[in-house]
C-alpha positions, 0 to 999 in steps of 0.5 A: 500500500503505498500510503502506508509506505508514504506515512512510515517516511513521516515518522521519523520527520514527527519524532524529529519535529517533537525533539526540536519543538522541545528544544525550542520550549527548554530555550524559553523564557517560561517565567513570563506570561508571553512565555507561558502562552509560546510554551503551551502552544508548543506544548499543543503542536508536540501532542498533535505530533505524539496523536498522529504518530499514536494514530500509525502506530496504532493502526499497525499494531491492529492491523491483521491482513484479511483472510480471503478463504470464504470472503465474497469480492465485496467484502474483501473489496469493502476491508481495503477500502475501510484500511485505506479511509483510516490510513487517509485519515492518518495521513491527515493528521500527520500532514497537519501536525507536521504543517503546524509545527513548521511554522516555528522557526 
């Protein structure tokens, strides 16, 4: 399935994102209000980071290829369909957190 080999080439870039978000949030100034306000913003951003990777790890862990012995077309057709919608759900999340994270320079 190339989405689930697409999103295993993102992990890496969500743990890689997490370290530098908690690099950032060790560097600030955490004693002031405009502090407290970036580091929970970062801390918002590292969870949707943890959620998506939670989310494949998940999925991979669950994951149980269908036995085809006894199954109609159409419901082997309707178990790829359901992996593919959560994968594409997955893929969104990782896309967003990812996107979101970003944009701390």
């Amino acid at each position: 399935m190339r989405l689930h080999d697409t999103l295993m080439g993102r992990m890496d870039s969500l743990m890689s994102e997490d370290q530098r978000l908690h690099q950032y949030t060790a560097r600030l100034d955490t004693t002031t209000a405009t502090g407290q306000r970036q580091a929970a913003r970062l801390r918002r951003f590292a969870n949707s980071l943890h959620y998506a990777d939670d989310a494949m790890m998940t999925w991979m862990h669950d994951f149980q290829k269908v036995d085809t012995v006894g199954l109609s077309a159409h419901q082997y057709a309707d178990f790829w369909a359901m992996q593919q919608r959560y994968l594409r759900q997955i893929y969104t999340k990782t896309s967003a957190a990812l996107d979101s994270s970003r944009t701390i320079r």
